[in-house]
C-alpha positions in Angstrom: 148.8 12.0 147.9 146.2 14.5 149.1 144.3 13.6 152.0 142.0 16.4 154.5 144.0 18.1 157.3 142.3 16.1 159.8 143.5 12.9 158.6 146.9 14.1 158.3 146.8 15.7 162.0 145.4 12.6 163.9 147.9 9.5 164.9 145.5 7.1 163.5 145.5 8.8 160.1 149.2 9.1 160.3 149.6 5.3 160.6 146.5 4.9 157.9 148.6 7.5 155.3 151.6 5.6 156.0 150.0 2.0 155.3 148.0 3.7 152.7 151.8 4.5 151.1 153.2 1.4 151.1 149.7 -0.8 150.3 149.8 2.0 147.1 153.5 1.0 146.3 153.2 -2.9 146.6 149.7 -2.5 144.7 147.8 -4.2 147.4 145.4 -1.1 148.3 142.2 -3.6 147.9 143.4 -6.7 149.7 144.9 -4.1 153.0 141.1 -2.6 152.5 139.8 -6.2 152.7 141.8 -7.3 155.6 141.1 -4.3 157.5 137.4 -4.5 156.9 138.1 -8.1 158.5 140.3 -6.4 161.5 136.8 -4.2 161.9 134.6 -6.7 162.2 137.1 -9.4 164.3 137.4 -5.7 167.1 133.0 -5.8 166.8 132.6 -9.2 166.8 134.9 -10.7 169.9 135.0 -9.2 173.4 138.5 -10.8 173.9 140.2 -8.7 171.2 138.6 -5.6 171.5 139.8 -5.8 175.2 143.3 -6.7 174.1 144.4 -4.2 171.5 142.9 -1.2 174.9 144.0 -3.0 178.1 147.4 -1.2 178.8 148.9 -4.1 180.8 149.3 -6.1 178.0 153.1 -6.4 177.5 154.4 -5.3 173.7 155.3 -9.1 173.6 151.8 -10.8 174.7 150.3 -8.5 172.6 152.4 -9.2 169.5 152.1 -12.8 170.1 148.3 -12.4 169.8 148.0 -10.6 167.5 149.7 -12.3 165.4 147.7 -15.5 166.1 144.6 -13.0 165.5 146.3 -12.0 161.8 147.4 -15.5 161.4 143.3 -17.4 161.7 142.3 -14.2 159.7 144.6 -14.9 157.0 145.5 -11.5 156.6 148.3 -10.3 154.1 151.8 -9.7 154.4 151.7 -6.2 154.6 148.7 -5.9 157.3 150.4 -8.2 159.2 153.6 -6.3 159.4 151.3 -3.3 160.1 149.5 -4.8 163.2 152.4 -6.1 164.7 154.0 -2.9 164.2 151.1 -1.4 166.1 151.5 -4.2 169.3 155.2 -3.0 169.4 154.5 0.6 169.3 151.8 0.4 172.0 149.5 1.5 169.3 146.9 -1.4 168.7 144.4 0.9 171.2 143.8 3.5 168.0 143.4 0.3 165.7 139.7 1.5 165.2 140.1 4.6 163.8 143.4 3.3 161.8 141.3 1.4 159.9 138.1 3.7 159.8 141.2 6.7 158.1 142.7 4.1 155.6 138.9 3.0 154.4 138.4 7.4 154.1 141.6 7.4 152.3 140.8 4.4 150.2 137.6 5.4 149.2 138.8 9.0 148.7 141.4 7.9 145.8 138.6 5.5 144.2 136.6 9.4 143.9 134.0 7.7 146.4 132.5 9.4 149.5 130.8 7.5 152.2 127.4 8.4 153.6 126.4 7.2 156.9 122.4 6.4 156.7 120.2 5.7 159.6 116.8 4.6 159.6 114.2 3.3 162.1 114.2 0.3 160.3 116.7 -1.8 157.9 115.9 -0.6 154.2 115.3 -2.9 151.6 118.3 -4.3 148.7 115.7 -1.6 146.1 115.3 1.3 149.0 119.6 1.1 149.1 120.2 1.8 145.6 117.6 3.9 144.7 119.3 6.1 147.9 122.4 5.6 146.6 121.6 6.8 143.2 120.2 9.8 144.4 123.2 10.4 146.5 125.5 10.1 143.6 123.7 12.4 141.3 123.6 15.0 143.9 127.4 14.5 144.9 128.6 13.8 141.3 130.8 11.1 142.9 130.0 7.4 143.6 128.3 7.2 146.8 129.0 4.4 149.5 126.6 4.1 152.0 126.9 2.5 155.8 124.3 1.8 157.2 122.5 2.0 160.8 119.2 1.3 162.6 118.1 2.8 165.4 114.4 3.1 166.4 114.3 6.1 168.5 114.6 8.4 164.8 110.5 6.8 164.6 110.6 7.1 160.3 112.4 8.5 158.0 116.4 8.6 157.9 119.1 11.2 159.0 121.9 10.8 156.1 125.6 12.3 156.9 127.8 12.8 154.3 131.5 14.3 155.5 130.3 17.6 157.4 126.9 17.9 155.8 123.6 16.3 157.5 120.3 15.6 155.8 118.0 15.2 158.5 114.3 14.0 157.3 113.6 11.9 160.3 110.2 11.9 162.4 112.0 12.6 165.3 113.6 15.7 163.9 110.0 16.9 162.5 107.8 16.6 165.5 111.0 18.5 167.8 110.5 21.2 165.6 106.8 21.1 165.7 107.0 21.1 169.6 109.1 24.0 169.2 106.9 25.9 167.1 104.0 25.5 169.2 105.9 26.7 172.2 105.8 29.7 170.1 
């Protein structure tokens, strides 16, 4: 399996290769992807479990124990179970995070997709997504999957990152450079 250098030098992307191995040998790569996109949004979503899987007093035990209850009301597969848990005992469950952000690079890299990270100064319509993402794809010549932010302060327009490259078309962008200019 090929996978960039920084993947493959990081901790997290260690574990996410490794889980990325053995989801790719049981055939479960999709329902791993799918419980970690649940893991993602449980570590968002609740204050209590983002503050368990970085508070360092948690013993290996307490933390297994929870997250196992965490795995269990998730209904997560065998194998993501096994990987969590390994986490807890390995004092690893603080890089959980980026674990899963890795596997979803690896994933998507074997699929031939690349994610683009879109922000905008307000939500984009179900129409103004797709048409995006078609233009993306043609100008990668890969399927394009796009996440998505809002934040207000960009004024208009959108700031799209794909890997190392930035396309920066945002108002806030345009009138710094205009201020610049005029400074002379």
């Amino acid at each position: 399996m090929e996978n960039s250098a920084g993947i493959q030098a990081s901790l997290p992307g260690r574990y996410a290769i490794a889980l990325f191995d053995l989801a790719s040998e049981e055939g479960v790569v999709s329902a791993v992807e799918s419980d970690l996109e649940k893991l993602s949004a449980a570590l968002s979503e609740s204050d209590d479990f983002s503050a368990l899987v970085t508070n360092p007093q948690v013993s290996r035990a307490d933390a297994g124990k929870a997250v196992d209850g965490v795995a269990a009301s998730l209904g997560l597969s065998d194998l993501t179970k096994k990987f969590v848990g390994t986490l807890a005992n390995n004092r690893r469950l603080g890089a959980l995070g980026d674990m899963i952000r890795a596997f979803q690079t690896i994933a998507a890299s074997q699929r031939g997709e690349v994610t683009a990270d879109v922000t905008t100064a307000h939500p984009l319509s179900d129409d103004q997504l797709a048409k995006l993402k078609d233009k993306l794809t043609a100008r990668q010549g890969r399927t394009v999957k796009i996440n998505t932010n809002v934040d207000p302060d960009i004024l208009g327009g959108l700031v799209v990152t794909l890997g190392s490259e930035q396309i920066d078309s945002s108002i806030r962008t345009r009138l710094n450079s205009l201020a610049t200019a005029m400074k002379g």
